[in-house]
C-alpha positions, -999 to +999 in steps of 0.1 A: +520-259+671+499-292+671+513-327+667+505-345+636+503-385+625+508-402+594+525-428+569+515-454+542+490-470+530+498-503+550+504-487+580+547-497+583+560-463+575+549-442+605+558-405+610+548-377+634+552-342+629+544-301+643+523-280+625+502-252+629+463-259+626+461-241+598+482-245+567+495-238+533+496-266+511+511-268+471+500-281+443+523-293+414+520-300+379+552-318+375+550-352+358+550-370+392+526-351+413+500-345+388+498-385+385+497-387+423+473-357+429+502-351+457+487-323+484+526-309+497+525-296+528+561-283+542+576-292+570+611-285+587+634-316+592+636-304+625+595-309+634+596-343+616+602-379+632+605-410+618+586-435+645+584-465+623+598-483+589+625-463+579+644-495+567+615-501+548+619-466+524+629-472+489+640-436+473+635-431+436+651-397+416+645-388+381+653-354+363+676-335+381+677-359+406+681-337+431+644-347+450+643-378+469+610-396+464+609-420+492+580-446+489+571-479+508+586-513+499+558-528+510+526-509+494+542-485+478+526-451+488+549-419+493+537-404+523+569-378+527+600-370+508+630-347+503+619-316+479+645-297+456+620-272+461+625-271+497+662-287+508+657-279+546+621-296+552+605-328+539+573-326+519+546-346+536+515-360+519+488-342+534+466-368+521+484-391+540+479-373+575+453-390+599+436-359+609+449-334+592+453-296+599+430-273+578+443-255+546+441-224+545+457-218+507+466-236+482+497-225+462+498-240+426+531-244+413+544-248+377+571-275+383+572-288+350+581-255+338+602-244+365+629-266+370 
């Protein structure tokens, strides 16, 4: 297990996480994350820390409103949030990683079909 960095776009919404060099990442078509182009990579809530800006996440829900999109106050950018898909790790924005690990597969899943 490696340690990880990432966060927004303007840099207040820190996080730091523990992942293998060599991942498996999803693809969604839901309405959401096909807009976004979101690259999910899963992580367990208990390899995941917060280090900076958690009073600035603002959490949106829509549907089932079981997911918790959390996105910046201040530029906006969802870096991480809680799945449905996935209700004992956070989803992280791979794209939002400062060097990232690699990805090994890429699982495309049919979330606007599927839930």
């Amino acid at each position: 297990m490696k340690e990880y960095f990432g966060g927004c776009h303007c840099g207040k919404v820190k996080y730091k996480f523990s992942s293998n060099d060599s991942v498996e990442i999803w693809k969604c078509n839901c309405s959401i994350c096909k807009m976004s182009d979101y690259e999910h990579l899963f992580i367990h809530h208990n390899d995941f820390q917060i280090l900076e800006g958690d009073n600035l996440l603002n959490e949106y829900s829509f549907g089932a409103k079981k997911a918790k999109h959390l996105f910046c106050k201040n530029c906006g950018i969802k870096s991480f949030y809680q799945p449905r898909s996935h209700p004992d790790s956070y989803s992280i924005n791979l794209r939002c990683v400062e060097e990232p690990p690699e990805v090994k597969n890429v699982v495309y899943f049919d979330g606007k079909n599927e839930y």
